[in-house]
GUMI-812631 format. One record per residue: residue number from 0; residue in one letter; x, y, z of N, C-alpha, C, CB in turn. Coordinates in steps of 0.001 Angstrom, whole numbers. Glycine has a CB too. Example, Ala and Ser with C-alpha at 12.3 -4.5 7.8 and 13.67 -1.06 7.14 Angstrom:
BEGIN
0,A,13190,-5690,7800,12300,-4500,7800,13200,-3300,7800,11308,-4473,9046
1,S,12850,-2250,7080,13670,-1060,7140,12900,30,7870,14084,-598,5725
***
This chain:
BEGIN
0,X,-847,24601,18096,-1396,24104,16839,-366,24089,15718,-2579,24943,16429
1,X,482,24739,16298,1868,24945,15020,2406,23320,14679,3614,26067,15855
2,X,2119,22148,15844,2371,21104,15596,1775,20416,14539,2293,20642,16489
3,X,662,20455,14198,-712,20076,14002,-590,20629,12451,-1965,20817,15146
4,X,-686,21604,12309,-676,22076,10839,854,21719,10235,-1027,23843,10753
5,X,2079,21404,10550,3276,20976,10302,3148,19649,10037,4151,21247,11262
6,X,1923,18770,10626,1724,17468,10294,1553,17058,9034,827,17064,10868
7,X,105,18360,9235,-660,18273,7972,23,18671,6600,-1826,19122,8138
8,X,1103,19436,6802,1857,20251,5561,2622,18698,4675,3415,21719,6381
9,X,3455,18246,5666,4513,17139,5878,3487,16110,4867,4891,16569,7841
10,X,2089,15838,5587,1483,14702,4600,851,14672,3197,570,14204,5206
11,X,523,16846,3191,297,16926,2203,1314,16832,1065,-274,17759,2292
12,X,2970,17064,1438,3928,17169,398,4374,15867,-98,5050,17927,830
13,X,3671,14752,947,3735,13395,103,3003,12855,-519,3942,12533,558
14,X,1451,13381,-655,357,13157,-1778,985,14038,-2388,-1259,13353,-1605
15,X,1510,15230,-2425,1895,15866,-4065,2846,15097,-4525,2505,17447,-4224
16,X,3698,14101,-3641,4860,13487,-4361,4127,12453,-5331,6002,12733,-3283
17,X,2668,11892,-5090,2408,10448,-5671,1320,11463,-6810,1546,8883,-4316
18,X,1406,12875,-6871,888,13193,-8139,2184,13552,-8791,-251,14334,-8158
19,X,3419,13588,-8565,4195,13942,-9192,4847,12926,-10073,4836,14533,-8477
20,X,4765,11990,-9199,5403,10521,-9642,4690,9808,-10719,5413,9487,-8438
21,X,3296,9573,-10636,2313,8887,-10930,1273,9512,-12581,1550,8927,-9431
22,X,1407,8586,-13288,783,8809,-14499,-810,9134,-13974,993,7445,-15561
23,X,-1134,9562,-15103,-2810,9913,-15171,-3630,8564,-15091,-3282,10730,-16739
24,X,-3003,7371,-16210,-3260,6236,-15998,-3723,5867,-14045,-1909,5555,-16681
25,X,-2506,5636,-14173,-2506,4860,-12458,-2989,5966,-11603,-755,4303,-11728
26,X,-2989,7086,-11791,-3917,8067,-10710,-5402,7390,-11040,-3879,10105,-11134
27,X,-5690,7550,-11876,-7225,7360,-11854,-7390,5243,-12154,-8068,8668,-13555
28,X,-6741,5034,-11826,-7013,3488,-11617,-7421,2820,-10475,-5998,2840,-11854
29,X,-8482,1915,-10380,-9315,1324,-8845,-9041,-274,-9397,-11557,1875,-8544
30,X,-7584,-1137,-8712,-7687,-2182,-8667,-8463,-3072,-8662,-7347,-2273,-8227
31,X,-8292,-4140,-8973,-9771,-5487,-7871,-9267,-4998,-6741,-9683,-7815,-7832
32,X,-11031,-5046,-5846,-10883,-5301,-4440,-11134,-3872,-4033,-9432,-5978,-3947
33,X,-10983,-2668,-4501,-10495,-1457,-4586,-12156,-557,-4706,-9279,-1373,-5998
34,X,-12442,270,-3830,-14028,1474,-4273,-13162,2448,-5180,-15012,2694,-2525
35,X,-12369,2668,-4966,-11779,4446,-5295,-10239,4203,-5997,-11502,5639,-3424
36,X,-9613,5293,-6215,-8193,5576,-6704,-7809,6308,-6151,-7893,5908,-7823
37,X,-6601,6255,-6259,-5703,7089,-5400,-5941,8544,-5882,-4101,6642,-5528
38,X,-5824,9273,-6861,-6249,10471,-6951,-8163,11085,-6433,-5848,10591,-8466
39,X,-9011,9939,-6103,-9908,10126,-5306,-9841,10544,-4221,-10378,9407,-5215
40,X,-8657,9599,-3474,-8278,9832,-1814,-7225,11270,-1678,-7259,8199,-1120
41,X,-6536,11653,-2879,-5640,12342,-2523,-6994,13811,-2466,-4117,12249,-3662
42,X,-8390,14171,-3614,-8993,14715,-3536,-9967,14997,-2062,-9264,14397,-4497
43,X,-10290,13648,-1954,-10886,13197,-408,-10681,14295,756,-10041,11758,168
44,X,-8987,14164,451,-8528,14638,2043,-9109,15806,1799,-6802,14749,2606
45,X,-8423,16510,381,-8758,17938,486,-10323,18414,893,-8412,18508,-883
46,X,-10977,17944,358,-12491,17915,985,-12948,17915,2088,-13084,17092,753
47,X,-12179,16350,2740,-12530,16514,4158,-12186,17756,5203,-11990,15437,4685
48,X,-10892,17262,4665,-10321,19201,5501,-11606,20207,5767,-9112,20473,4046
49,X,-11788,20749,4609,-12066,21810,4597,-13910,21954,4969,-11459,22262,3272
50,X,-14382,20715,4925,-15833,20445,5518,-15449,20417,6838,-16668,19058,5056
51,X,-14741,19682,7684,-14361,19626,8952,-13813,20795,9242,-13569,18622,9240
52,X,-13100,21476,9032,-12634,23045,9889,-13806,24132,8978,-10361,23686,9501
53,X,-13653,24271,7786,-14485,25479,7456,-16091,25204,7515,-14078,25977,5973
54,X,-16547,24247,6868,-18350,24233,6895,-18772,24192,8397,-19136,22676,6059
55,X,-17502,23135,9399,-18463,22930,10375,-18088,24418,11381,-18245,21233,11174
56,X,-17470,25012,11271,-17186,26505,11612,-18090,27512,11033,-15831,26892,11166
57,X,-18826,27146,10339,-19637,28155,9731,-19223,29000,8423,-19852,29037,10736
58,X,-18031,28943,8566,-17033,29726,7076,-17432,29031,5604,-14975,29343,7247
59,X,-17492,29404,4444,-17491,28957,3532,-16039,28706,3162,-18239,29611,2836
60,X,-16058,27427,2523,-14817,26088,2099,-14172,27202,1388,-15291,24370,931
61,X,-12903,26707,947,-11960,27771,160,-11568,26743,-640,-10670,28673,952
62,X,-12692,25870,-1229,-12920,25224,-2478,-14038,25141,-2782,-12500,24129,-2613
63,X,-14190,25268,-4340,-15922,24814,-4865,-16807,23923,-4766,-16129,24668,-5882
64,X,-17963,24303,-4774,-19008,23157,-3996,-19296,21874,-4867,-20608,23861,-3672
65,X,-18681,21745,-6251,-18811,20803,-7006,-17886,19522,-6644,-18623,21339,-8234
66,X,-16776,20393,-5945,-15539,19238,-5397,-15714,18503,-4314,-14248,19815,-5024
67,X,-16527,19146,-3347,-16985,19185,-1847,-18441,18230,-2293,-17283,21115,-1041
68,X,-19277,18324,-3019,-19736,16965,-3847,-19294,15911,-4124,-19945,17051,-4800
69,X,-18227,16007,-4839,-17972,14671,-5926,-17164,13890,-4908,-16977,14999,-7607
70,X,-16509,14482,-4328,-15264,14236,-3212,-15520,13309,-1146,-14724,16262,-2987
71,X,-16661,14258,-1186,-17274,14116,532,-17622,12466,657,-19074,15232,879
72,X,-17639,12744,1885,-17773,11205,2077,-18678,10301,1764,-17742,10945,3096
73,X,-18513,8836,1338,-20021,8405,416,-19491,8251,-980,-21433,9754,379
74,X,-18830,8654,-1454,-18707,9213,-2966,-17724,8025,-3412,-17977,11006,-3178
75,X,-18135,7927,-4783,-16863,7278,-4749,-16398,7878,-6341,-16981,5394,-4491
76,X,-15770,7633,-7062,-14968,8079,-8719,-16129,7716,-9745,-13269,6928,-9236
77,X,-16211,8849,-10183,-17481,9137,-11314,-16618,9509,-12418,-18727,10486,-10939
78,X,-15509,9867,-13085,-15235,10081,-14050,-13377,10197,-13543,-16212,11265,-14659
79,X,-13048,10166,-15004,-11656,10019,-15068,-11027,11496,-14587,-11219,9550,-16616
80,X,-9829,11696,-13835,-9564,13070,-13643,-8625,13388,-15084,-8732,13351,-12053
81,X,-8126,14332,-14996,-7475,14973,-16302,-6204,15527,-15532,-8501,16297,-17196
82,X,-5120,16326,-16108,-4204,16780,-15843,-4446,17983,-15481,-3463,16618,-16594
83,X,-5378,18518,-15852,-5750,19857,-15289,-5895,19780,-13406,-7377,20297,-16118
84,X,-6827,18730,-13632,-7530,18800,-12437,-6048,18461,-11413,-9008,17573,-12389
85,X,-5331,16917,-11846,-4070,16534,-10986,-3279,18552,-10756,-2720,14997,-12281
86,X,-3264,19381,-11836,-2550,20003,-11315,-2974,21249,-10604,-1796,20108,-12076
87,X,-4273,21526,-9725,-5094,21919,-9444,-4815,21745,-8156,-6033,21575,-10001
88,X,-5140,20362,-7693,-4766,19415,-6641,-3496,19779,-5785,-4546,18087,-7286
89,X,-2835,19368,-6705,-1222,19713,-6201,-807,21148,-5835,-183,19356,-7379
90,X,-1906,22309,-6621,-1224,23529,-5615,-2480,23551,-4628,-847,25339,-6479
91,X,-3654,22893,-4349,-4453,23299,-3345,-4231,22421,-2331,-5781,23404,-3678
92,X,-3478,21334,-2037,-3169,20553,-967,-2287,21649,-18,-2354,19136,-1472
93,X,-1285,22333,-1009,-573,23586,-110,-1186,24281,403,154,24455,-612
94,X,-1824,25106,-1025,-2715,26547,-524,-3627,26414,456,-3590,27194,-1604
95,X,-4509,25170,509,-5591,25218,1719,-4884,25200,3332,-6646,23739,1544
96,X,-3610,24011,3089,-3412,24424,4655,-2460,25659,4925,-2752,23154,5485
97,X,-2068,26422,3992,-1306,27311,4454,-2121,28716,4860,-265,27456,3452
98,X,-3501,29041,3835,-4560,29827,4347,-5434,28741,5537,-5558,30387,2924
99,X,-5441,27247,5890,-5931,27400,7069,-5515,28060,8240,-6085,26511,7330
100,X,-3835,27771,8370,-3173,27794,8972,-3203,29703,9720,-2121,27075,8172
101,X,-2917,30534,8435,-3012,31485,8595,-4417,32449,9415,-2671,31589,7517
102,X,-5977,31796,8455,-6805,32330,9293,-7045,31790,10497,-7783,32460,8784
103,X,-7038,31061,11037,-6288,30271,12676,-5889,31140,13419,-4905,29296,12641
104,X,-4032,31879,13027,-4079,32492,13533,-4448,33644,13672,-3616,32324,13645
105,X,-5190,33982,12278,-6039,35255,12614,-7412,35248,13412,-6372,35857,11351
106,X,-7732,34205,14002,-8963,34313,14974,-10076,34057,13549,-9116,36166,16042
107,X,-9857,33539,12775,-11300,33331,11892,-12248,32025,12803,-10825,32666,9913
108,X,-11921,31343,13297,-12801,30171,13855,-13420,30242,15095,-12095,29031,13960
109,X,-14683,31340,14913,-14958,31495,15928,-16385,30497,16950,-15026,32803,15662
110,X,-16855,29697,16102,-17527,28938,16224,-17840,27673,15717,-18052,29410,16211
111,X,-17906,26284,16267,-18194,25165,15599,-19404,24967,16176,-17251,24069,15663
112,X,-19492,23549,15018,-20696,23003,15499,-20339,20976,15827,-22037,23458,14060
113,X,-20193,20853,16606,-20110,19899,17005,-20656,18533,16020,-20633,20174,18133
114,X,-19389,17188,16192,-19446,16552,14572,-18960,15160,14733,-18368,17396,13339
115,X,-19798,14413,15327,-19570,12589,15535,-19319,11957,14493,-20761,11726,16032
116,X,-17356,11399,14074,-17214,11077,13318,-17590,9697,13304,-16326,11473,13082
117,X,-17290,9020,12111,-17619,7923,11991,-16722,6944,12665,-17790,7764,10799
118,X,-15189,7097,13246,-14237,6636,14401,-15274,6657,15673,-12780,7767,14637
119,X,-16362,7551,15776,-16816,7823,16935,-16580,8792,17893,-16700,7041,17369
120,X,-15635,9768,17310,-14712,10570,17939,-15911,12009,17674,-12888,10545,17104
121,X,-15851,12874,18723,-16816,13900,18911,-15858,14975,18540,-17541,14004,20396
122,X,-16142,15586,17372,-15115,17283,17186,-16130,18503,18102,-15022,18027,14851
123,X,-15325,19122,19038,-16215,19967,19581,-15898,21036,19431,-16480,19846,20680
124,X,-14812,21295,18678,-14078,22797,18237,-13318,22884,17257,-13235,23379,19145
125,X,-12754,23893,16521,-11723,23649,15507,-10484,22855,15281,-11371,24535,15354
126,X,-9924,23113,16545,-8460,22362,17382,-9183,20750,16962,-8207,22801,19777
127,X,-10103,20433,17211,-10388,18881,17470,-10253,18925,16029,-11920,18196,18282
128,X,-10997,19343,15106,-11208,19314,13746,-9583,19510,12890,-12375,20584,13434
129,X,-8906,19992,13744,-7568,20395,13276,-6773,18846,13325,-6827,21716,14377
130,X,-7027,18393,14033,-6289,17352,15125,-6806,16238,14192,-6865,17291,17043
131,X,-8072,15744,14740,-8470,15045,13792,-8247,14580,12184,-9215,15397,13923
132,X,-8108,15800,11729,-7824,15905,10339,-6578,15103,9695,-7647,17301,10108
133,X,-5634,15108,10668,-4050,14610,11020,-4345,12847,10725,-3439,15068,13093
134,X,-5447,12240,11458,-5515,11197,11797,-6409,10633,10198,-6154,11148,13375
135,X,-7393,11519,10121,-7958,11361,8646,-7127,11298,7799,-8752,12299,8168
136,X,-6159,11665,7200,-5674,11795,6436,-4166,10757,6081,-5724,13001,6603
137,X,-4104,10684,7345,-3098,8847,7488,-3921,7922,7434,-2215,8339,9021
138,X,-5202,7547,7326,-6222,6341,6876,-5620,6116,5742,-7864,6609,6676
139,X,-6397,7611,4907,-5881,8000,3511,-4939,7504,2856,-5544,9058,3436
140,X,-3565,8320,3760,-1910,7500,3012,-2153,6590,2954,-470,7366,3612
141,X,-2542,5379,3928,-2752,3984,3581,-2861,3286,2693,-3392,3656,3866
142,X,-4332,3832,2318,-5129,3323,1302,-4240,3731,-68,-6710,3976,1391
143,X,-3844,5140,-243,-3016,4833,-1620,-1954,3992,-1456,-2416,6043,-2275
144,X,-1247,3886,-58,68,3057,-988,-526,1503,-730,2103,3301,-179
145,X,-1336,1143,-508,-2278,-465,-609,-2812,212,-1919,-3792,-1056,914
146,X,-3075,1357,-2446,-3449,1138,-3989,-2409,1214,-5173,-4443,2167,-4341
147,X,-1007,1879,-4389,243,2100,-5103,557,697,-5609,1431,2746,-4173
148,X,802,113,-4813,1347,-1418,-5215,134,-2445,-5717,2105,-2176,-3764
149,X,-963,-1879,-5759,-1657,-2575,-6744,-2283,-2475,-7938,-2256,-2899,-6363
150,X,-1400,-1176,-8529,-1605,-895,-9949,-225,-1126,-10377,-2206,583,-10325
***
């Protein structure tokens, strides 16, 4: 799994690059053609993550349930983010996978519950949810840099 979370580290340090780069403006901007903004999707992932390995494990998220709201899938940008929040973001894209990573290997995942994504793909354990997550989250990159170049 050391592969797997090295993925995830690698993709998270390039959404912190497009909050680093990127005005508040163009973070919170949804082109024509466009549901969301890129600081939606960069929030997204973090969400998804942590519904896919921690809720469906039974663990409570190691983020607040207001984010895991506004964020989960379905959702789309209800209000402008702020700089607070961009810099919030940017240390929890680290912090979450580096405490996933860690309780992993401390044996915290001791149970899932099985989770038909919308790919169609069946998570039947954490590893899948781990794995998966990899693939979620390159949709993601996508979509911001198809939203990069259209703000």
């Amino acid at each position: 799994m050391d592969w797997a979370f090295d993925i995830t580290l690698k993709n998270r340090l390039i959404l912190r690059d497009f909050l680093n780069d990127l005005t508040l403006e163009q973070l919170n901007k949804i082109p024509d053609g466009f549901a969301n903004n890129i600081i939606w999707n960069i929030y997204h992932t973090l969400v998804t993550q942590q519904i896919l390995v921690y809720t469906l494990s039974g663990l409570t998220p190691l983020i607040e349930d207001d984010l895991v709201t506004a964020y989960r899938k379905g959702t789309r940008p209800i209000a402008r983010v702020d700089q607070l929040n961009v810099e919030f973001v940017k240390r929890a894209l680290i912090s979450t996978i580096e405490k996933t990573k860690k309780d992993y290997v401390n044996g915290r995942f001791k149970t899932y519950t099985p989770y038909t994504t919308s790919t169609k793909s069946t998570l039947n354990k954490v590893e899948d949810a781990i794995e998966f997550n990899n693939f979620h989250e390159g949709i993601h990159l996508g979509y911001i840099l198809a939203l990069r170049k259209s703000i």
